[in-house]
N, C-alpha and C positions, 0 to 999 in steps of 0.2 A: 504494500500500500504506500501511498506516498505520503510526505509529508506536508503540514499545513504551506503554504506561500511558496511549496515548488511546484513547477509544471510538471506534470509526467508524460508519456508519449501514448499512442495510440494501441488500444488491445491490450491494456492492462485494467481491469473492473479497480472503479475510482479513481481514475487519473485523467485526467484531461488532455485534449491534445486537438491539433487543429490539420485538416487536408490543405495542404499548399493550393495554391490556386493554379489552375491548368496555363502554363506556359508554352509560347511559340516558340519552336527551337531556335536560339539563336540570338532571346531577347535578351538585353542589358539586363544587370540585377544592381541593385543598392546595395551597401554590406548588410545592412538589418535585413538582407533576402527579401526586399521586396522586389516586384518584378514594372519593370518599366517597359508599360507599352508603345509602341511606336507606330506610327497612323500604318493602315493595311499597303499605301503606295509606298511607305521605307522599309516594309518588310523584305528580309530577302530569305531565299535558299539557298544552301552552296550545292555548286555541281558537282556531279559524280560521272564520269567516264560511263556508263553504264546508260545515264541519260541523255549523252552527247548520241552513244549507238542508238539509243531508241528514237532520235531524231531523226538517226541518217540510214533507219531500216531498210532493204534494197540496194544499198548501194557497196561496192568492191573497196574491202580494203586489204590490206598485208598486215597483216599481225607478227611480231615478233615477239618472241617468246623466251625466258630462261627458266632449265629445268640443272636446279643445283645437285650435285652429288648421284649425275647420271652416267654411268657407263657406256651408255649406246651413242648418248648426245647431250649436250649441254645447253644449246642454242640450237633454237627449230624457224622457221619461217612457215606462215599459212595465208594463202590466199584464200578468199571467200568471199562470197555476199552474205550480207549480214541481215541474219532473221531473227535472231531477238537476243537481248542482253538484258541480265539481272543482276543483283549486286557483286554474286563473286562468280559469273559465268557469262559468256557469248557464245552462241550459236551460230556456226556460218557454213554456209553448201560452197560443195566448190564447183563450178559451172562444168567446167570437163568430166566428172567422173559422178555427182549427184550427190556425192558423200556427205551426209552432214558431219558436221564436227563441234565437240562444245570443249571452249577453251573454258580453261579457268581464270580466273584474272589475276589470280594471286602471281602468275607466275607470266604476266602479260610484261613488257619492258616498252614498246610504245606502236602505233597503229599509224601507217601511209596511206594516203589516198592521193586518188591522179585526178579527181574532182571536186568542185566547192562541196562545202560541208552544208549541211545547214545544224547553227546552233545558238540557240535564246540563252543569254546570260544572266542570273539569276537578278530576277528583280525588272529588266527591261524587256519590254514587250517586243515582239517581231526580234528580227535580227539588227544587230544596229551596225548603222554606215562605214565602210571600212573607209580606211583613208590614205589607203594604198595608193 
């Protein structure tokens, strides 16, 4: 049980305690852990690789790959068009032979392509202007 003038925490019979309030990932905090909302248009999300592919679903990229403490191979290369990507995997066919194949991404090192991307950077709508 607790005692008079302390707080206690939650799921313990006589103790008090309070649920945080539901936070957007991402949002500032005050040190007393309050949380500081920020209007919905400076909200952002950070990008994940995973969501750049699900942009650019259909389209041919080269995946380069390192597999540590491999006997056969170290470094692999894979061509493919790209059918879906999840947080720790991509799926891609490879046009000549049908073959699907799912990388993992843990072991992904970085991805080429020979055509524009399409990719929304968190927070700004559409694609925004290159100034190349």
């Amino acid at each position: 049980m607790g005692h008079p003038g302390m707080m206690g925490t939650m799921g313990h019979p006589g103790m008090t305690g309070t649920v945080p309030p539901p936070v957007t990932s991402g949002s500032p905090m005050t040190q007393t852990g309050a949380v500081i909302q920020a209007p919905p248009s400076q909200q952002f999300e950070q990008s994940y690789v995973e969501n750049i592919l699900r942009l650019n679903l259909g389209k041919t990229g080269t995946f380069y790959m390192t597999y540590e403490n491999n006997t056969q191979w170290n470094a692999k290369i894979f061509t493919g068009v790209i059918e879906a990507a999840g947080r720790d995997h991509i799926i891609i066919s490879e046009r000549s032979t049908g073959k699907r194949i799912i990388l993992l991404t843990i072991n992904l090192d970085f991805i080429t392509f020979d055509e524009p991307l399409t990719y929304q950077y968190p927070g700004v709508i559409g694609n925004p202007p290159t100034t190349r």
